[in-house]
N, C-alpha and C positions, 0 to 999 in steps of 0.2 A: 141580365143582358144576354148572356147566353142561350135564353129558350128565346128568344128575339131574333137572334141570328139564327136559329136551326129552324123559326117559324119561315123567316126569310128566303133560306135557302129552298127551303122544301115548296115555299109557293113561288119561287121561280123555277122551279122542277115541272108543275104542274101548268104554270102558265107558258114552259116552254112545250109541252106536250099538246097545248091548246094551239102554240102557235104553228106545230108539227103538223097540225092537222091546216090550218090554214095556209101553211107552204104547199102540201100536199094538193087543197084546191086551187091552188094556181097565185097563192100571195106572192108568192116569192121567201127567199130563204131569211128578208128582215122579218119575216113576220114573229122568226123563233127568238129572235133579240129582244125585239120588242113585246112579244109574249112572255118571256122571262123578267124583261122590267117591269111591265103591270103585275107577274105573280108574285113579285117579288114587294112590291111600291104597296100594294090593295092591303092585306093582313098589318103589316106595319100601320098604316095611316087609318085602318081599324080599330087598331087594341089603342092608339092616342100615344099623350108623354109617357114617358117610361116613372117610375115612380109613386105613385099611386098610392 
C-alpha cells in the first residue's frame, strides 16, 4: 500500500510539472490541479486492484 501512495504522489509531482508548463502557455493556474489529478489518477488505474 505504501509504494501506491509514493507511486501516487510522485506522479502527481510530475503531472503537476506537465501542468506548470501548460499554465505557463497560457492554461491558466487550474491546469497545475488538474495536471496533478491525471498524474496522480493515470499510474494507480495502471497497476489495477491492489492485491495480486
Amino acid at each position: 500500500m505504501a509504494k501506491r501512495i509514493m507511486i501516487a504522489v510522485v506522479g502527481a509531482g510530475i503531472g503537476s510539472l506537465a501542468g506548470l508548463l501548460a499554465s505557463f502557455l497560457g492554461a491558466g493556474n487550474v491546469a497545475l490541479i488538474v495536471g496533478a489529478a491525471i498524474g496522480a489518477a493515470i499510474p494507480l488505474l495502471a497497476l489495477g486492484p491492489p492485491g495480486k
